[in-house]
C-alpha positions as a Markdown table, in Angstrom:
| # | Residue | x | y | z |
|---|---|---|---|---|
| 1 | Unk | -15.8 | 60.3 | -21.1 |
| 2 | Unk | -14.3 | 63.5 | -20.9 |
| 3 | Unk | -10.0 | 64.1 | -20.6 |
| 4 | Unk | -9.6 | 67.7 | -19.4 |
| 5 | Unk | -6.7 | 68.5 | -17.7 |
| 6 | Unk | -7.6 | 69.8 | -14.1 |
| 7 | Unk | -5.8 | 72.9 | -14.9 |
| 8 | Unk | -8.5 | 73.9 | -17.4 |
| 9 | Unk | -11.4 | 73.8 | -14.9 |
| 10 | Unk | -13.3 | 71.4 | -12.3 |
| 11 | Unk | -14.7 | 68.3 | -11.8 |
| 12 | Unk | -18.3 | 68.8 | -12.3 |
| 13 | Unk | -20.6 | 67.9 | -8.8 |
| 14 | Unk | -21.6 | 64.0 | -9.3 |
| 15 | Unk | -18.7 | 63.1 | -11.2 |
| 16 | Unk | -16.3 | 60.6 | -10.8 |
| 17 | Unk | -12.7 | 60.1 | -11.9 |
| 18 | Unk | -10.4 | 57.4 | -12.4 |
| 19 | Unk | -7.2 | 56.1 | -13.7 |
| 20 | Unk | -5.4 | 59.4 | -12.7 |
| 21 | Unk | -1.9 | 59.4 | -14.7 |
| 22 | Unk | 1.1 | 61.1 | -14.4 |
| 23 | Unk | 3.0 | 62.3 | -17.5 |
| 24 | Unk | 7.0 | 62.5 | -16.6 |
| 25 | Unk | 10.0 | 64.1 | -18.5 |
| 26 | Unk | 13.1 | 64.6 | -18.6 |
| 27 | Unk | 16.2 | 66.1 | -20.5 |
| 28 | Unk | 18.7 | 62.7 | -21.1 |
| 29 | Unk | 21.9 | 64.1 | -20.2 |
| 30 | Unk | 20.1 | 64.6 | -16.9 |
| 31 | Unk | 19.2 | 61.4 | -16.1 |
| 32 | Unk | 20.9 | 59.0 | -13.9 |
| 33 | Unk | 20.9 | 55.6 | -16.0 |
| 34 | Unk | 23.0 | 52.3 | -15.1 |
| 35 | Unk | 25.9 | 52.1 | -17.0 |
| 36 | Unk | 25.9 | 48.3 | -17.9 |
| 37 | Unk | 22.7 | 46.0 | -19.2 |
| 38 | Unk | 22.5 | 43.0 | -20.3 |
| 39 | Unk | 18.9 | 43.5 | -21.7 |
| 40 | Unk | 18.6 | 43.9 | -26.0 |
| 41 | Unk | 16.9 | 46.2 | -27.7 |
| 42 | Unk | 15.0 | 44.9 | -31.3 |
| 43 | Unk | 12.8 | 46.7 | -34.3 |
| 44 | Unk | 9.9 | 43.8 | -33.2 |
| 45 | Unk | 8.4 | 42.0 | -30.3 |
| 46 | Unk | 9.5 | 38.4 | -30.2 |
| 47 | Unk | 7.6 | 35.5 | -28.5 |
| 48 | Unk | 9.5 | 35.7 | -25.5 |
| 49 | Unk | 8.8 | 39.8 | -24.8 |
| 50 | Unk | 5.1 | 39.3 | -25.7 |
| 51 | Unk | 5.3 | 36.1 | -22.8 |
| 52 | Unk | 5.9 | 38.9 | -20.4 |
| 53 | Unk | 3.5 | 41.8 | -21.4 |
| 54 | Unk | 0.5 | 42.2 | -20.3 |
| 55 | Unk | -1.9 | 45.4 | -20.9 |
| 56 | Unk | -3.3 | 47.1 | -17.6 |
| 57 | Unk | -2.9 | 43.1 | -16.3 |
| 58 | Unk | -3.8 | 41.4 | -19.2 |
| 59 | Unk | -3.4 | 38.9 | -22.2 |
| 60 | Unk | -3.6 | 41.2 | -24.9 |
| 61 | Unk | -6.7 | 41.6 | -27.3 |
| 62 | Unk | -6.7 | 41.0 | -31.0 |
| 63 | Unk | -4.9 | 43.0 | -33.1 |
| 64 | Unk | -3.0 | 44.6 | -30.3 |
| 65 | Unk | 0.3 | 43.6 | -32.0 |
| 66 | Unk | -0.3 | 46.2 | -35.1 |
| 67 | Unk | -0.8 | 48.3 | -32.4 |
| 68 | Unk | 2.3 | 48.2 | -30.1 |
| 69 | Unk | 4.7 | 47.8 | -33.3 |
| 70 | Unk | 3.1 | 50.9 | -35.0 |
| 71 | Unk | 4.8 | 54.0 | -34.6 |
| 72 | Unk | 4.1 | 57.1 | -36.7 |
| 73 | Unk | 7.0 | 58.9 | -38.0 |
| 74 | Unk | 9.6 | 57.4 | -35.9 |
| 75 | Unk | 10.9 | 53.8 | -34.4 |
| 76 | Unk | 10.2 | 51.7 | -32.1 |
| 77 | Unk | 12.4 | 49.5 | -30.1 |
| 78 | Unk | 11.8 | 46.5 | -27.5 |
| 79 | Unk | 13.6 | 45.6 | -24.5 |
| 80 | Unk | 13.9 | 42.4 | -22.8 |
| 81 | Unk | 16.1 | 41.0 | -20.2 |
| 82 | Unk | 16.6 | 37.6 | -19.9 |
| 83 | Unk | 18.0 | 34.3 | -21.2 |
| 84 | Unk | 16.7 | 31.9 | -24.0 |
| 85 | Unk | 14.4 | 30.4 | -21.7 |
| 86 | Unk | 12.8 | 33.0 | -19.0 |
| 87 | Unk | 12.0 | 36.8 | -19.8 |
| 88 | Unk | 12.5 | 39.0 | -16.7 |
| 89 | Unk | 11.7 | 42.4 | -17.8 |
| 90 | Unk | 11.0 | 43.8 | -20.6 |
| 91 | Unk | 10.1 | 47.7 | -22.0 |
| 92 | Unk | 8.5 | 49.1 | -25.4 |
| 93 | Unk | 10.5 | 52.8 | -26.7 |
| 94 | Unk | 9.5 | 55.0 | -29.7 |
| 95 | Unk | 11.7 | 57.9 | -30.5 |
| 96 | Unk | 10.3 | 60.3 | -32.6 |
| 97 | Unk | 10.3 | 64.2 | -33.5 |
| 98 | Unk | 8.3 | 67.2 | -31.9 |
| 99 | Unk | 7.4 | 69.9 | -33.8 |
| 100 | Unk | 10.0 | 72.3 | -32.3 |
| 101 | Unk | 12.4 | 70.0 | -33.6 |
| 102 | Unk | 13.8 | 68.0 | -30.7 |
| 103 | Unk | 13.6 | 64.1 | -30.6 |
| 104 | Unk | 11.4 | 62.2 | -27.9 |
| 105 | Unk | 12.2 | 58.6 | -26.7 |
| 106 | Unk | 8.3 | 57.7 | -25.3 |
| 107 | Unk | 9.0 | 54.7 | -22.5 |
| 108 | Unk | 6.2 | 51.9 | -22.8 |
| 109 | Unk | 5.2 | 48.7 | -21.2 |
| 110 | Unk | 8.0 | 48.4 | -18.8 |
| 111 | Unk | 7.2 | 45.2 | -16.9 |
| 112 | Unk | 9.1 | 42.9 | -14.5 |
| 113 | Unk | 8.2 | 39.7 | -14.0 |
| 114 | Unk | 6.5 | 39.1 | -10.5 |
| 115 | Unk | 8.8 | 37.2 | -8.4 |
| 116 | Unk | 11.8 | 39.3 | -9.5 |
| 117 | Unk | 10.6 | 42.7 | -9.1 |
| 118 | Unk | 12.2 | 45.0 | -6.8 |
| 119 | Unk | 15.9 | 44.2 | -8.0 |
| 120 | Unk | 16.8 | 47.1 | -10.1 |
| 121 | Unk | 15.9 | 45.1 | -13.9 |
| 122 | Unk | 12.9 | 47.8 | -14.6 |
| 123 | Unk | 15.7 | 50.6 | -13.6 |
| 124 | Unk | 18.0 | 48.8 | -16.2 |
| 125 | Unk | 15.4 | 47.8 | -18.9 |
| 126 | Unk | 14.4 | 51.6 | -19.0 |
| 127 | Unk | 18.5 | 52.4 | -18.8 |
| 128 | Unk | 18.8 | 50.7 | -22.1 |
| 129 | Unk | 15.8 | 52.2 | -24.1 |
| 130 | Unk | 17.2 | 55.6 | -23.0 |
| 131 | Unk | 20.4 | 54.8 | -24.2 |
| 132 | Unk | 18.7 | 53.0 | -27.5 |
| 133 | Unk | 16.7 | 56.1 | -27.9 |
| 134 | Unk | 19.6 | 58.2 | -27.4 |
| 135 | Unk | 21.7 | 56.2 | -30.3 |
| 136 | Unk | 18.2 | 57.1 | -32.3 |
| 137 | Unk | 19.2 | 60.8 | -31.9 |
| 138 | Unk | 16.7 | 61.5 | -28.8 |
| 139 | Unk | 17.7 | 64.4 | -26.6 |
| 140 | Unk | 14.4 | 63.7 | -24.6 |
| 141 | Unk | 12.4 | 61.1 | -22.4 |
| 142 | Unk | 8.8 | 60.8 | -21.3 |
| 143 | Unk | 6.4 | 58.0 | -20.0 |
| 144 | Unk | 3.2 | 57.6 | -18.1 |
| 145 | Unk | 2.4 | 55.8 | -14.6 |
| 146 | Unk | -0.6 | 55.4 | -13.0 |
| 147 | Unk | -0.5 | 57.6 | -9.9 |
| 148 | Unk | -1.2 | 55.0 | -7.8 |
| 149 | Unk | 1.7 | 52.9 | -9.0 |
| 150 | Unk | 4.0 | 54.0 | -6.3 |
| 151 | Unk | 7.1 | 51.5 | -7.2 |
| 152 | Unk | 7.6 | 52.8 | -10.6 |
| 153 | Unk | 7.1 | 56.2 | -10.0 |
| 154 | Unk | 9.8 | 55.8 | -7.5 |
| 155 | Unk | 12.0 | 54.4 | -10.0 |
| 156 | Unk | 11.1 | 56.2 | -12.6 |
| 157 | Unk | 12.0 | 59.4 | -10.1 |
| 158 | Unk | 15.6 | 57.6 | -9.1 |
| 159 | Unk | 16.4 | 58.2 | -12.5 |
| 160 | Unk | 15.8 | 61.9 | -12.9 |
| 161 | Unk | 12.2 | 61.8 | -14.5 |
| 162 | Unk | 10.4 | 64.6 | -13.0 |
| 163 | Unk | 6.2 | 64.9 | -13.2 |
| 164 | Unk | 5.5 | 67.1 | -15.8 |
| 165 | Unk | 1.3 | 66.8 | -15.5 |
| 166 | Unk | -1.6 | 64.8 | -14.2 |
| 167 | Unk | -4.7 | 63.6 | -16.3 |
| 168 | Unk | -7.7 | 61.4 | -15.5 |
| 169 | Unk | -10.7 | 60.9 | -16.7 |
| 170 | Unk | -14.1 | 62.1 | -15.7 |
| 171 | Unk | -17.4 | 60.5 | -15.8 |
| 172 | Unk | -21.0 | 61.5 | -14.3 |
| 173 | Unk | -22.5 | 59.4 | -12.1 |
């Protein structure tokens, strides 16, 4: 598997690609974010967030905990919206420092649960990581969306997130 940027050259002939991405950005005192949530932000995933994620659709694998908890030089915070008993959305953050000094708040695992997507909780899960990430001393947002995930990229847009780059992945057939 081969991640080049298709920027830096061509596909080869008799290659395929797949899972093209789109990287987004944006400056936080740009961005349009709700002014009131109800969702909380904790340092851990509790039972109820991991009852809602999934990763690329499913359960997730062994050790993937260590994984999503782990972040290196920085913090991580999780989102979830919901009461005691059902988890509606829910959203991973890690704020942490570039090397020309500003501070990044990385959006993760934003998820809605099915039947009440398309109501605004992914707009206000994200609204609150921003904010979280902001308290965190973030000056700075960026995620990734599958290209062909229309919905959230037109969220994600609504906000103020513009595209910064594309990547997939290239394979020969």
């Amino acid at each position: 598997v081969i991640l080049k940027p298709d920027r830096l050259g061509d596909i080869p002939a008799g290659w395929a690609t797949r899972n093209e991405t789109l990287v987004m950005a944006a400056d936080i005192s740009r961005l349009t974010l709700p002014e009131e949530s109800l969702a909380e932000v904790s340092t851990a995933p509790g039972d109820e967030w991991l009852s809602l994620y999934r990763y690329r659709g499913r359960p997730l694998p062994d050790g993937a905990l260590a994984v999503i908890s782990a972040v290196r030089d920085g913090v991580a915070g999780f989102a979830r919206l919901g009461d005691a008993s059902t988890t509606l959305a829910i959203g991973r953050a890690a704020v942490t420092g570039a090397p020309d000094g500003r501070r990044w708040v990385g959006l993760t695992a934003v998820e809605v649960a099915e039947h009440h997507r398309r109501n605004g909780l992914g707009t206000r899960v994200c609204g609150e990581l921003v904010a979280w990430g902001r308290q965190q001393g973030a000056t700075h947002a960026y995620l990734q969306v599958a290209a062909s995930n229309t919905g959230a990229e037109t969220m994600y847009r609504a906000l103020g997130f513009v595209e910064h780059h594309r990547y997939r992945y290239a394979t020969p057939m």
